[in-house]
C-alpha positions as YAML, in Angstrom:
chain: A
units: angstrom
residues:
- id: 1
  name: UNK
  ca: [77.61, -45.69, 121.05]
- id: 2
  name: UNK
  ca: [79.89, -43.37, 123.01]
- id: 3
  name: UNK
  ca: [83.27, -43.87, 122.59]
- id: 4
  name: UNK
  ca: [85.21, -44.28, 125.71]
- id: 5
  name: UNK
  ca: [88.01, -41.58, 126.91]
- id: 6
  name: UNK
  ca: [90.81, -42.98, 128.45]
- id: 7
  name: UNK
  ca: [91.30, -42.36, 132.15]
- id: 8
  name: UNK
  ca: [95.22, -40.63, 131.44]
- id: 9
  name: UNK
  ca: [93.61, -38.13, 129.30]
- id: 10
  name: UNK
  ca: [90.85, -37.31, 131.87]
- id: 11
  name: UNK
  ca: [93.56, -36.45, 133.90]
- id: 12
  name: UNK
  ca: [95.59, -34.64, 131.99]
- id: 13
  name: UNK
  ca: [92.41, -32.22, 131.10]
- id: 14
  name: UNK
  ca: [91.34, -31.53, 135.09]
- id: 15
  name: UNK
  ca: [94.98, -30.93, 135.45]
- id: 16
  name: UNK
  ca: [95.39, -28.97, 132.64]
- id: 17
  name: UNK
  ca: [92.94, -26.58, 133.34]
- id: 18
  name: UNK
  ca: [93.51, -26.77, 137.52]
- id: 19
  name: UNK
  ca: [89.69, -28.32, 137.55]
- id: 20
  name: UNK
  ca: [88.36, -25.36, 136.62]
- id: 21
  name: UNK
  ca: [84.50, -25.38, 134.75]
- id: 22
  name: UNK
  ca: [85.60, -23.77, 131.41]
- id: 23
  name: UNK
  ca: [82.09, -22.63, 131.90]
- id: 24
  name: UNK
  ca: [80.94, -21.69, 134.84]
- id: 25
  name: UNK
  ca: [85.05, -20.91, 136.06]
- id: 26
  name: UNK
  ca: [83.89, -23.16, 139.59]
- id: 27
  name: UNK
  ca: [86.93, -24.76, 140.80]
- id: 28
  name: UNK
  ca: [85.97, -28.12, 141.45]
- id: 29
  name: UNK
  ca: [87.82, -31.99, 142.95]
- id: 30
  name: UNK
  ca: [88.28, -34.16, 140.60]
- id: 31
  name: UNK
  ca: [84.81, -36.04, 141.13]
- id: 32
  name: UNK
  ca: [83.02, -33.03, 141.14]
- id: 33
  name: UNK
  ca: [83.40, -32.85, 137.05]
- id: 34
  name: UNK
  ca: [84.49, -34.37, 133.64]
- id: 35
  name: UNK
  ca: [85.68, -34.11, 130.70]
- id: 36
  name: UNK
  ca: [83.53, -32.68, 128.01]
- id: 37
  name: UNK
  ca: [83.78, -32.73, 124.08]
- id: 38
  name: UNK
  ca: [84.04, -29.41, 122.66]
- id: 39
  name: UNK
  ca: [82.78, -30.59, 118.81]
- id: 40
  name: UNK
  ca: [80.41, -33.58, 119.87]
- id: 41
  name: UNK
  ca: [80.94, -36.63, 118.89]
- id: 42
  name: UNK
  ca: [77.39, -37.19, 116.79]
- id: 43
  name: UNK
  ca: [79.69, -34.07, 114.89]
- id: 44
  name: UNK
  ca: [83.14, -36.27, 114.53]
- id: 45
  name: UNK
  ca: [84.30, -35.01, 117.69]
- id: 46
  name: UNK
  ca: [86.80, -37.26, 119.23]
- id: 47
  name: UNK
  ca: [87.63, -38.15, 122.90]
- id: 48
  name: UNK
  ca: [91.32, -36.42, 122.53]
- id: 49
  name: UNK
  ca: [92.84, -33.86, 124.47]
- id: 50
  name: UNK
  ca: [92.48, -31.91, 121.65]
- id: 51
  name: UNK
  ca: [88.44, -31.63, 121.79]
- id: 52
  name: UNK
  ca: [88.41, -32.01, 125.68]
- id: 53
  name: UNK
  ca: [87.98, -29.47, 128.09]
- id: 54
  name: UNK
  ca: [86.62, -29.88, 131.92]
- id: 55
  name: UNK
  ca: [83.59, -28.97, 132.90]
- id: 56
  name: UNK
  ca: [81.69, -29.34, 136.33]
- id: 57
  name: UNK
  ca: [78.83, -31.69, 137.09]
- id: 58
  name: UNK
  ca: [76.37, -28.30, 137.27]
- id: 59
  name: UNK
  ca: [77.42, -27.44, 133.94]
- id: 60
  name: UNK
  ca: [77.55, -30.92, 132.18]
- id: 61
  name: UNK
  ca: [73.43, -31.07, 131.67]
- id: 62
  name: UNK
  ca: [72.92, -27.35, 130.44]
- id: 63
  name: UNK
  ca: [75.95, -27.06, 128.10]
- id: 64
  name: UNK
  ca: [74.18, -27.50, 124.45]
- id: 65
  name: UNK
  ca: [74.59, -25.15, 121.32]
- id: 66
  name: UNK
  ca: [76.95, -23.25, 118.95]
- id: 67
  name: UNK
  ca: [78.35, -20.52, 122.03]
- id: 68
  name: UNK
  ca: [79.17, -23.41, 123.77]
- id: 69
  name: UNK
  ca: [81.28, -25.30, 121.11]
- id: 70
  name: UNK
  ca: [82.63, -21.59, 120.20]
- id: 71
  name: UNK
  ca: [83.96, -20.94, 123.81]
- id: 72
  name: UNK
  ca: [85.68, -24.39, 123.79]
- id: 73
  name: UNK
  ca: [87.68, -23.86, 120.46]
- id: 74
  name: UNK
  ca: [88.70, -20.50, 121.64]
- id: 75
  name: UNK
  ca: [90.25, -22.15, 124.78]
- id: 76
  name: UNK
  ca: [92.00, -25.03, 123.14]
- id: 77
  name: UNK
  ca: [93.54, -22.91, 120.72]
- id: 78
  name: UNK
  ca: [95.03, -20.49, 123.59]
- id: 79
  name: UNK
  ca: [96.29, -24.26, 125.40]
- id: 80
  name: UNK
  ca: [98.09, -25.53, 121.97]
...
């Protein structure tokens, strides 16, 4: 089951990166994305602002793989 992230932290991530898709770099309104896990959960990933960067709804379905999960660490490590 998919552990829950709290609605502050959600926040803090669209705000964090000015809802910009760490992807696709589409600014978007708040209910236009999410936040998504950069090491999945099924791989320990937790729902932290640590492992959480936003991504758009366009994005959400296609973003799967190793570049992926690479492009988020590199951007949480420029943010800490």
């Amino acid at each position: 089951m998919r552990e829950p992230i709290d609605t502050d932290i959600i926040y803090e991530v669209f705000e964090r990166q000015m809802g910009v898709c760490l992807y696709c770099k589409k600014q978007t309104e708040f209910t236009e994305g999410g936040p998504h896990r950069v090491i999945p959960q099924a791989l320990g990933g937790s729902g932290t602002i640590d492992n959480l960067v936003w991504c758009c709804n366009d994005c959400k379905p296609r973003i799967k793989g190793e570049n992926r999960i690479l492009q988020g660490l590199e951007y949480l490590r420029k943010v800490s």
